[in-house]
C-alpha positions in Angstrom: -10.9 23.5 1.9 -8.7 24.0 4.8 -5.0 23.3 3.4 -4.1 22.2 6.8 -6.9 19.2 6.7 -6.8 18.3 3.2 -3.6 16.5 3.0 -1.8 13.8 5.5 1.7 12.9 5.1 4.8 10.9 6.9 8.4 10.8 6.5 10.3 7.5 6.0 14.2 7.1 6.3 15.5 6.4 2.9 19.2 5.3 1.8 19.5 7.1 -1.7 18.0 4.1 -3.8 14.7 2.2 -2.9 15.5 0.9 0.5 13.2 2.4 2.7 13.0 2.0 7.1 10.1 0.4 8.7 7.8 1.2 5.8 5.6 -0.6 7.0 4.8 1.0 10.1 4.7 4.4 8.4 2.0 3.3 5.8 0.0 2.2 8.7 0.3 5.0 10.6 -0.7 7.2 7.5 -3.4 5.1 6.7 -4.5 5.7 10.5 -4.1 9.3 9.8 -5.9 10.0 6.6 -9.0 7.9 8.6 -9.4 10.4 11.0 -8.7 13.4 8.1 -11.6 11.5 6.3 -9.7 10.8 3.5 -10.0 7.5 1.6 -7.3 5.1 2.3 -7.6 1.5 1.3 -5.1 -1.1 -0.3 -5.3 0.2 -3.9 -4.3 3.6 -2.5 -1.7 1.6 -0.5 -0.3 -0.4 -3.4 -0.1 2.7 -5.8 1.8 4.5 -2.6 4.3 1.6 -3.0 4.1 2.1 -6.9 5.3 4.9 -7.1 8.0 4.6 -4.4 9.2 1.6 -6.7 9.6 3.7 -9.8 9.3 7.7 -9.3 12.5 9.0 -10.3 14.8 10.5 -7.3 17.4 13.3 -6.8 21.1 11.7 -6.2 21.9 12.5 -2.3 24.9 11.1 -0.8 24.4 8.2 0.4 28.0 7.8 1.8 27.9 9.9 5.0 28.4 8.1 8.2 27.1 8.9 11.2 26.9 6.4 14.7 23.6 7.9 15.6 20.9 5.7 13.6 20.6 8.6 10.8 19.6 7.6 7.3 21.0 9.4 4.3 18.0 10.6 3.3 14.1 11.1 3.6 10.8 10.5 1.3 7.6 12.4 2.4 4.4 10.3 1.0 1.5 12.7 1.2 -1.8 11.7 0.0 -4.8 14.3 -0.6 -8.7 14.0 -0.4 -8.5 13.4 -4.2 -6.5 10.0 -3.6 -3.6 12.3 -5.5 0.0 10.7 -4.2 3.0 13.1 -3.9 6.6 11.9 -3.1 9.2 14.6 -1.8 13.0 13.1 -1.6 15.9 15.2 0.1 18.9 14.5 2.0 19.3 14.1 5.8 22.5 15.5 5.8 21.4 18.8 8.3 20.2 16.1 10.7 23.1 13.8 10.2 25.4 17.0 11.1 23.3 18.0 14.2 25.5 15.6 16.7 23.9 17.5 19.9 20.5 19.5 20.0 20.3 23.4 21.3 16.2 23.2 22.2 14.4 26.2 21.8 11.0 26.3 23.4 8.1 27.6 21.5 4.6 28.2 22.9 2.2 25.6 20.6 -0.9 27.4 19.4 -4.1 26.9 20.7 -6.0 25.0 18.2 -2.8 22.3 18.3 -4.9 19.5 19.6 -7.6 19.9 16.9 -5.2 17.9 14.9 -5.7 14.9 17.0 -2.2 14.3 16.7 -2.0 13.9 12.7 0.5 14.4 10.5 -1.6 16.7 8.1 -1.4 19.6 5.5 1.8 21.8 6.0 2.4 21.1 9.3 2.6 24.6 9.7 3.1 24.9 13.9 6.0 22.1 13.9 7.6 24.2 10.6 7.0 27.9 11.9 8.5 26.0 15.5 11.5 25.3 13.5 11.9 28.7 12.0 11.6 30.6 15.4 14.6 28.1 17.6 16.6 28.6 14.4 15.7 32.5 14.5 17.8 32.1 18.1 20.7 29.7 17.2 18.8 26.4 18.3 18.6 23.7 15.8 15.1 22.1 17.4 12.0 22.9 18.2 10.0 21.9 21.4 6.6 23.2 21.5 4.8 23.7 24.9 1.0 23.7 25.3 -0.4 24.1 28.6 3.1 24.1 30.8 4.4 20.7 29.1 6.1 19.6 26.2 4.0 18.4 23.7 6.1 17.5 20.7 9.0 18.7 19.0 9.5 20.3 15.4 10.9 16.8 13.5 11.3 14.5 16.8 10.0 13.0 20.2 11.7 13.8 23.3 12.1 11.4 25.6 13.9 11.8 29.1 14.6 9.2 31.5 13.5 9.9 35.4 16.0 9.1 38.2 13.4 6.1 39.0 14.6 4.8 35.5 11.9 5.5 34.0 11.7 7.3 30.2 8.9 9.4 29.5 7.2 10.7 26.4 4.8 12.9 25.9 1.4 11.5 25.5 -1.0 11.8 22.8 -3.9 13.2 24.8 -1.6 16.2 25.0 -1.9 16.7 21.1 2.0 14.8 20.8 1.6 12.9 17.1 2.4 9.0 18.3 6.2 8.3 17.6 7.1 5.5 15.2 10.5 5.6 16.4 9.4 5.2 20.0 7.1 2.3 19.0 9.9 0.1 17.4 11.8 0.5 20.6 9.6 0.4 23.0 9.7 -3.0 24.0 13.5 -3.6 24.1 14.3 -0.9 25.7 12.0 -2.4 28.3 14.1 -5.8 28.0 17.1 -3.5 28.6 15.0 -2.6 32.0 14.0 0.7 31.0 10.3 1.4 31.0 8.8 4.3 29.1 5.6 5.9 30.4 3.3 8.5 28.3 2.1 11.3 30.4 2.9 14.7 30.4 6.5 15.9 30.5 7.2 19.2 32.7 9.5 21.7 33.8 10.1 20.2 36.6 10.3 16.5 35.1 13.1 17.2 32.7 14.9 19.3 35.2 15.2 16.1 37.5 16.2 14.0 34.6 18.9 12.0 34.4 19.6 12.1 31.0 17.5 13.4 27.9 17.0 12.6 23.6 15.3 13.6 21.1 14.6 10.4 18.1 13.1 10.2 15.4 13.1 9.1 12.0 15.7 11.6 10.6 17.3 13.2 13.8 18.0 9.4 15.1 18.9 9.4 18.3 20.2 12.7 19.6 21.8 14.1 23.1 19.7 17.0 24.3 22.8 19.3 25.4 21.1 22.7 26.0 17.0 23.9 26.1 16.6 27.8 26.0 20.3 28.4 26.4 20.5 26.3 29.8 23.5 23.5 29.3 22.4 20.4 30.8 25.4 17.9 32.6 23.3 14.9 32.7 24.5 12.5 35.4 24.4 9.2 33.0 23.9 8.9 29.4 22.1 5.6 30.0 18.9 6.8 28.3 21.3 7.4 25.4 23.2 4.6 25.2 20.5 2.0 25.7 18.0 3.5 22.7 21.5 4.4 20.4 21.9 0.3 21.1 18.5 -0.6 20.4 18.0 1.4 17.3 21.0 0.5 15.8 20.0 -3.0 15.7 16.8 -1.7 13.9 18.7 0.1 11.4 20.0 -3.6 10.3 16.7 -5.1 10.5 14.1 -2.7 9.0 15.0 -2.2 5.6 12.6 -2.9 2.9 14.6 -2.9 -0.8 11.7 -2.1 -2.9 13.7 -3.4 -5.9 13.4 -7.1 -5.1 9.8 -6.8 -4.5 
C-alpha cells in the first residue's frame, strides 16, 4: 500500500486544552478527503474522531503567548487510515507564532503533484521536503511551483491582492489543496470590497501586486516580505489589514470547547 494514499489528515488550531478552531469545517473537509482516498468515513468514524479529541491525553504547550496575527497556541493533526485507525498528533505553534514576516523560498513541485487531487494525504512528503529545502537557504516557507505558477505553499495559502483590488489564490485545478482559512473569509472580505478570484498565480501576477500573505490555520495571517531573496515594498498593506481584521473576528467566533459538549 502506497504510504502516501493510505492515510488523510488535517490540522486544526488548538488552544492547549479542548477548544479547537472551526472544527467543523476541518472534519468536513477530511471527510471530503478520505472520499476521494477511498477510505471509509461516515458519522461513527466522525463521532469517535470527536471522541478521542474529547479525552486523549495532551502535551502541556503554552498557551500564554500572544501574538496579533490570528495564531493559535497550538495544533492537533487528526489522521485517519484505510483501517478506520484515528491518530491525534498535538504540538505547539510557537515557530509559526514567532515567524512575524515570511522569507519565501520557491521550490519546483514534483510531477505527480496533482495526482493528489489536492488531498491532504499520507506524509505529505512534497509540502514537508518543500519545507526542508527554503529552510536549507534561510527562508522559513515554502512555495511550490508546478508549471510556472504557484501552486500551494508548504503549511499556507498565498494570496496576493492585484492593483484592480482583486486577491487571488491559487486554484485547485492547479493541484492547490482548498484553503479552510480562505473559505471562512471569503465572503467578508468581499463585504470589505475585496474579491478573491482562483486562478493561477504567476510571476508576473505577484510582481504587479500590491500587497501579498500567506494564511492559514497555524501561520495566521502573515506579511510576505521577501520570495527567493527579492524584498518586496508593497505599496499598501490593504490585503493585510483587511484579512488580519476579518480573521480576528473569527478567532472570537470559531471556537468549539469540547468540554461542554
Amino acid at each position: 500500500m502506497n504510504s502516501e494514499t493510505s492515510s488523510v489528515f488535517t490540522t486544526i488550531g488548538w488552544d492547549g486544552e479542548r477548544s479547537f478552531f472551526a472544527i467543523d469545517e476541518h472534519l468536513e473537509r477530511l471527510e471530503k478527503h478520505a472520499m476521494i482516498a477511498d477510505i471509509r468515513f461516515d458519522e461513527g468514524l466522525k463521532t469517535k474522531i470527536i471522541t478521542q479529541m474529547k479525552t486523549q491525553p495532551f502535551k502541556v504547550i503554552n498557551s500564554n503567548q500572544s501574538n496579533d496575527l490570528c495564531k493559535p497556541p497550538g495544533l492537533v493533526t487528526v489522521r485517519v487510515n484505510k483501517e478506520g485507525t484515528i491518530s491525534l498528533s498535538e504540538r505547539s505553534n510557537e515557530f509559526n507564532i514567532n515567524c512575524n514576516v515570511i522569507n519565501a523560498i520557491t521550490i519546483t513541485a514534483p510531477e505527480d503533484i496533482k495526482e493528489t487531487l489536492g488531498v491532504k494525504s499520507g506524509e505529505h512528503l512534497p509540502y514537508k521536503n518543500a519545507y526542508r529545502i527554503a529552510k536549507e537557504y534561510e527562508g522559513n516557507a515554502a512555495l511550490l511551483v508546478y508549471r510556472d505558477a504557484v501552486i500551494d505553499g508548504d503549511r499556507a495559502t498565498l494570496m496576493i491582492l492585484d492593483k484592480d483590488g482583486t486577491a487571488w489564490v491559487s486554484s485547485e485545478e492547479y493541484g492547490s489543496i482548498k484553503s479552510i482559512t480562505v473559505e471562512l473569509i471569503k465572503d467578508d472580505l468581499l463585504k470589505n470590497g475585496i474579491p478573491i478570484s482562483f486562478g493561477k498565480i504567476t510571476t508576473d501576477l505577484i510582481l504587479r501586486s500590491s500587497d501579498a500573505i500567506m494564511l492559514g490555520t497555524g501561520l495566521g495571517v502573515t506579511r510576505i516580505h521577501s520570495i527567493d531573496g527579492r524584498i518586496f515594498k508593497f505599496p499598501n498593506s490593504i490585503l493585510f489589514d483587511n484579512v488580519k481584521s476579518v480573521f480576528s473576528e473569527l478567532m472570537k467566533e470559531k471556537w468549539t470547547d469540547l468540554n461542554e459538549g
